[in-house]
ChimeraX commands (.cxc) that place a marker at each C-alpha (Angstrom):
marker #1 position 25.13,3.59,-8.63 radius 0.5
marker #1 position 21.29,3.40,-8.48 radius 0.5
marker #1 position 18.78,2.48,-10.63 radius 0.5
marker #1 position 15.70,3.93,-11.11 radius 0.5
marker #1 position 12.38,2.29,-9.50 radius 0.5
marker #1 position 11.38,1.35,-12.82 radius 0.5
marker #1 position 13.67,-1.09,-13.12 radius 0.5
marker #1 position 11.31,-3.37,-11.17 radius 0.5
marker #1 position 9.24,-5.48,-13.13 radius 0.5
marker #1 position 5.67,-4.22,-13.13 radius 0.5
marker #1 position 6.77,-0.78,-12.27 radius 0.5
marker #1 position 6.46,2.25,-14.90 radius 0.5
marker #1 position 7.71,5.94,-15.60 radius 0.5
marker #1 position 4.84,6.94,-13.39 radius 0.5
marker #1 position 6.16,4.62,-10.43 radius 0.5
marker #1 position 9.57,6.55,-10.59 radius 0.5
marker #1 position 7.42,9.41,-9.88 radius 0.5
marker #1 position 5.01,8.53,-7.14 radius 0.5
marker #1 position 7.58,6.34,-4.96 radius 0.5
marker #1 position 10.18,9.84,-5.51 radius 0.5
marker #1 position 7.26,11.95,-3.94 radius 0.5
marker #1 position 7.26,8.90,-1.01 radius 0.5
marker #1 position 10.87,9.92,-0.43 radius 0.5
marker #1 position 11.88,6.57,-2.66 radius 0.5
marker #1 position 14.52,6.78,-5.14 radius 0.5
marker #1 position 15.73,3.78,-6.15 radius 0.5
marker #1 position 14.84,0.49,-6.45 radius 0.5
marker #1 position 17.91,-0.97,-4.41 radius 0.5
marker #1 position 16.00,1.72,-1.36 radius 0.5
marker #1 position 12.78,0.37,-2.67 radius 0.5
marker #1 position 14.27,-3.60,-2.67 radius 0.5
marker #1 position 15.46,-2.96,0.86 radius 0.5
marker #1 position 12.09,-1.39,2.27 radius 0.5
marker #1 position 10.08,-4.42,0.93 radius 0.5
marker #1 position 6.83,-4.00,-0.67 radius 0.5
marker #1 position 4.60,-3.31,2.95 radius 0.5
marker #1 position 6.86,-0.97,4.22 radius 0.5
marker #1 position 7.37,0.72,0.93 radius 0.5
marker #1 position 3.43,0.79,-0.22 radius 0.5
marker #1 position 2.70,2.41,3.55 radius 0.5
marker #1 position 5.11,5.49,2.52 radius 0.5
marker #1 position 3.32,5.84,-0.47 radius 0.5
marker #1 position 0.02,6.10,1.18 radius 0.5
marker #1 position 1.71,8.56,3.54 radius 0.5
marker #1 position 2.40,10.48,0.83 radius 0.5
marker #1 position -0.61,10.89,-0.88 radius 0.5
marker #1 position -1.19,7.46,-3.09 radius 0.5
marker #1 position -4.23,5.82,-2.77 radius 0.5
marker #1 position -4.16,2.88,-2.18 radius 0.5
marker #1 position -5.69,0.36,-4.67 radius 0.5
marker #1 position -4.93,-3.63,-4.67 radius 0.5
marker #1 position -3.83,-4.18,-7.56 radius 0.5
marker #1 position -1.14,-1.61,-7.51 radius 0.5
marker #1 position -0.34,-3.42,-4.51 radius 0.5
marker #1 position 0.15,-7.02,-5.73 radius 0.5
marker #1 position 2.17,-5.76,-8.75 radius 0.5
marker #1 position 4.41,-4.14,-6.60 radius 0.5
marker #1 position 4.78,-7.92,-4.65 radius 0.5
marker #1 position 5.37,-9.58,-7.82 radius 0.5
marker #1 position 7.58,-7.12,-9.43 radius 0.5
marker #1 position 9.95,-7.43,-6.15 radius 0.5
marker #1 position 9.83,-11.30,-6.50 radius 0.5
marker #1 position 10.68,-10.94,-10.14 radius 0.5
marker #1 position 6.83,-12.31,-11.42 radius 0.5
marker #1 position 4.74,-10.61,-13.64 radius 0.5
marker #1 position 1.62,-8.88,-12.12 radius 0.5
marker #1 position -0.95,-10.98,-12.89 radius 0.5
marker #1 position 0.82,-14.40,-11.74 radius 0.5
marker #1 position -0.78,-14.09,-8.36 radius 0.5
marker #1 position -3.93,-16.47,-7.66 radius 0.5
marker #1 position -5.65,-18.07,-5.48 radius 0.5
marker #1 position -5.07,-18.55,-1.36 radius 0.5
marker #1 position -1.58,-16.41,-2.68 radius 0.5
marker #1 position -3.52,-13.66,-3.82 radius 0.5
marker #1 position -6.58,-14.06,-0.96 radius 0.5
marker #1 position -3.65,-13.24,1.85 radius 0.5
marker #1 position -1.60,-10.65,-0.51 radius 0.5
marker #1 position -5.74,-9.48,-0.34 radius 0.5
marker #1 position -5.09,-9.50,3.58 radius 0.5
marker #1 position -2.20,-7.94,3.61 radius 0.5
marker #1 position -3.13,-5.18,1.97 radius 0.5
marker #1 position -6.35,-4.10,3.88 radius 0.5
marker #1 position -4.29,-4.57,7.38 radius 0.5
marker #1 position -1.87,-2.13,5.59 radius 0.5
marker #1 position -5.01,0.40,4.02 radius 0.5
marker #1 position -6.58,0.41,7.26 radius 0.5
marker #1 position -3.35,1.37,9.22 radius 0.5
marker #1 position -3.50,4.27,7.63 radius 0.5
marker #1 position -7.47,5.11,8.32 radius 0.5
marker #1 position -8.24,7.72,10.64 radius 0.5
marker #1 position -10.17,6.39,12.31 radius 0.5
marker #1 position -8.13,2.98,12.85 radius 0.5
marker #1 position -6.23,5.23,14.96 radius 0.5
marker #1 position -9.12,6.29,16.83 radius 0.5
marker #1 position -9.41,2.24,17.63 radius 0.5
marker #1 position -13.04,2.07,15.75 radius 0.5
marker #1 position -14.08,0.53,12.28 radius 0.5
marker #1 position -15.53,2.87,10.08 radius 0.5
marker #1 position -19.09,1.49,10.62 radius 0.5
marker #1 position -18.43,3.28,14.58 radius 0.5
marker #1 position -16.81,6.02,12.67 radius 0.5
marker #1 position -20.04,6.23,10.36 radius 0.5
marker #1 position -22.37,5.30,13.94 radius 0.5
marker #1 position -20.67,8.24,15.29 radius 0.5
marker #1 position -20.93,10.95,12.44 radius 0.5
marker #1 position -24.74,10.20,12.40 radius 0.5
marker #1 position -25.40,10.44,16.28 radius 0.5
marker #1 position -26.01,6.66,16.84 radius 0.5
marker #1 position -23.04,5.81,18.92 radius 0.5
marker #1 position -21.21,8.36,21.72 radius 0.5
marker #1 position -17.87,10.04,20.72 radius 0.5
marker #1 position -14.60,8.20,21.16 radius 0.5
marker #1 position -11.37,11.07,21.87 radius 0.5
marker link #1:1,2 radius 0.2
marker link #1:2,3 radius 0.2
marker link #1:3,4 radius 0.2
marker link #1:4,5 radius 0.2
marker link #1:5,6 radius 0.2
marker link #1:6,7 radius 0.2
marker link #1:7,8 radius 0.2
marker link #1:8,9 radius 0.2
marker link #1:9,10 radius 0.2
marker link #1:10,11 radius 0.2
marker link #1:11,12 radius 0.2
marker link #1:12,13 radius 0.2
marker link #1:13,14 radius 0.2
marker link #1:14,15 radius 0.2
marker link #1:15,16 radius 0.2
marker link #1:16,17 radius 0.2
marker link #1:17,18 radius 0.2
marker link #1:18,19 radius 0.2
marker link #1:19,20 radius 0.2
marker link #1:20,21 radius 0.2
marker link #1:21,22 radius 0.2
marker link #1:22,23 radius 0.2
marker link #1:23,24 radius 0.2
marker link #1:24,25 radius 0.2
marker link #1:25,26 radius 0.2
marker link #1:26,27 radius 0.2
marker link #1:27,28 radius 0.2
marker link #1:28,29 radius 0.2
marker link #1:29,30 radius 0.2
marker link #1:30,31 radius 0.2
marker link #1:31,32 radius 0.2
marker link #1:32,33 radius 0.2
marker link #1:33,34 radius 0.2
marker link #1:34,35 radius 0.2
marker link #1:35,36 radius 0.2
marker link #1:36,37 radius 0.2
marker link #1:37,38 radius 0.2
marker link #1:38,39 radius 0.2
marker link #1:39,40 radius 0.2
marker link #1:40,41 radius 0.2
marker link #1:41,42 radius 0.2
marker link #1:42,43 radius 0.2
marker link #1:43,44 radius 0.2
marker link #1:44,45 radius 0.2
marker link #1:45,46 radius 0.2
marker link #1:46,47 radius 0.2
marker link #1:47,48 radius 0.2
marker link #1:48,49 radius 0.2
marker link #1:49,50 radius 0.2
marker link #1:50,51 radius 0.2
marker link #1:51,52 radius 0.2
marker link #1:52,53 radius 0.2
marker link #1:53,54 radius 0.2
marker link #1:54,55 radius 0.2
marker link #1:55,56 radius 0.2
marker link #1:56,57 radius 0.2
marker link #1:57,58 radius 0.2
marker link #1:58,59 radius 0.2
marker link #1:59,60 radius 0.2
marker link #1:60,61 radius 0.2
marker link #1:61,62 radius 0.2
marker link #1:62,63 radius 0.2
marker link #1:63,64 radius 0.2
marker link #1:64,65 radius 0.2
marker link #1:65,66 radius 0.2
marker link #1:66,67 radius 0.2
marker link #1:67,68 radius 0.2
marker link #1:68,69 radius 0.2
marker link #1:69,70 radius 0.2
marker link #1:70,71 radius 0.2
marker link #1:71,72 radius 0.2
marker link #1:72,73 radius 0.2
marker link #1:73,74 radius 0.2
marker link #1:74,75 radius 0.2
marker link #1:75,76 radius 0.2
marker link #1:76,77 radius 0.2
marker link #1:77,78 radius 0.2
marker link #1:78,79 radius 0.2
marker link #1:79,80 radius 0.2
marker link #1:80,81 radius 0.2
marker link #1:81,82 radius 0.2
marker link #1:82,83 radius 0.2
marker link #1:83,84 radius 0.2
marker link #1:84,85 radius 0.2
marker link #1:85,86 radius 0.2
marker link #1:86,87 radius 0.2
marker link #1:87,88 radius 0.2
marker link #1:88,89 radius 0.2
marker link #1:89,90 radius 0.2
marker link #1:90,91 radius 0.2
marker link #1:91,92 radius 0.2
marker link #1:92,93 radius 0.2
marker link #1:93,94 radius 0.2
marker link #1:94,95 radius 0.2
marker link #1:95,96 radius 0.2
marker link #1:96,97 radius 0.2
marker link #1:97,98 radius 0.2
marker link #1:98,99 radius 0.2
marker link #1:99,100 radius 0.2
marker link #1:100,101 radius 0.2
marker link #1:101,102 radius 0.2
marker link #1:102,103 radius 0.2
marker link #1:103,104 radius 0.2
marker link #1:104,105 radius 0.2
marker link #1:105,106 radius 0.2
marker link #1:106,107 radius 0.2
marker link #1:107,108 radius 0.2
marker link #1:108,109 radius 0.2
marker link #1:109,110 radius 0.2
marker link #1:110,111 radius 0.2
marker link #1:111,112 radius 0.2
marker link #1:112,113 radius 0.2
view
């Protein structure tokens, strides 16, 4: 038997919702994805992404309330969680920062394919 995402400390009603629409239906599936692999498919899917969101999610899968993370804990959750935001940037894929992306748009820098 499963249990529902909200289950998971720090996770709501609306979480059931937004990890379903990720493809995420439980929180054993959610447990077993772990919170980077599981906050990725919901920015696939449409979430955006936003930090604290993120760090709940961490602490909710370690069983600590949300706002228990501080400090150099939080600074590399912090870390984390860009690396994971800017995976998911166009233009990351494109191997430039969005200041070339931005260069580029404007006519300052040449074109990358």
């Amino acid at each position: 038997m499963s249990s529902p995402v909200s289950t998971i400390r720090n996770l709501g009603p609306a979480s059931d919702a937004s990890f379903a629409r990720a493809g995420i239906h439980s929180a054993e599936q959610l447990r077993d994805m772990g919170a980077d692999a599981a906050y990725a498919q919901l920015m696939a899917h449409g979430t955006k992404p936003h930090f604290i969101g993120y760090y709940a999610l961490v602490m909710g899968l370690q069983g600590r309330p949300w706002n228990d993370c501080q400090g150099a804990e939080k600074d590399a959750l912090r870390a984390k969680f860009d690396t994971l935001k800017a995976a998911r940037s166009p233009d990351s894929k494109k191997g430039r920062s969005k200041l070339e992306a931005a260069l580029d748009e404007i006519g300052v820098i040449e074109r990358k394919a």
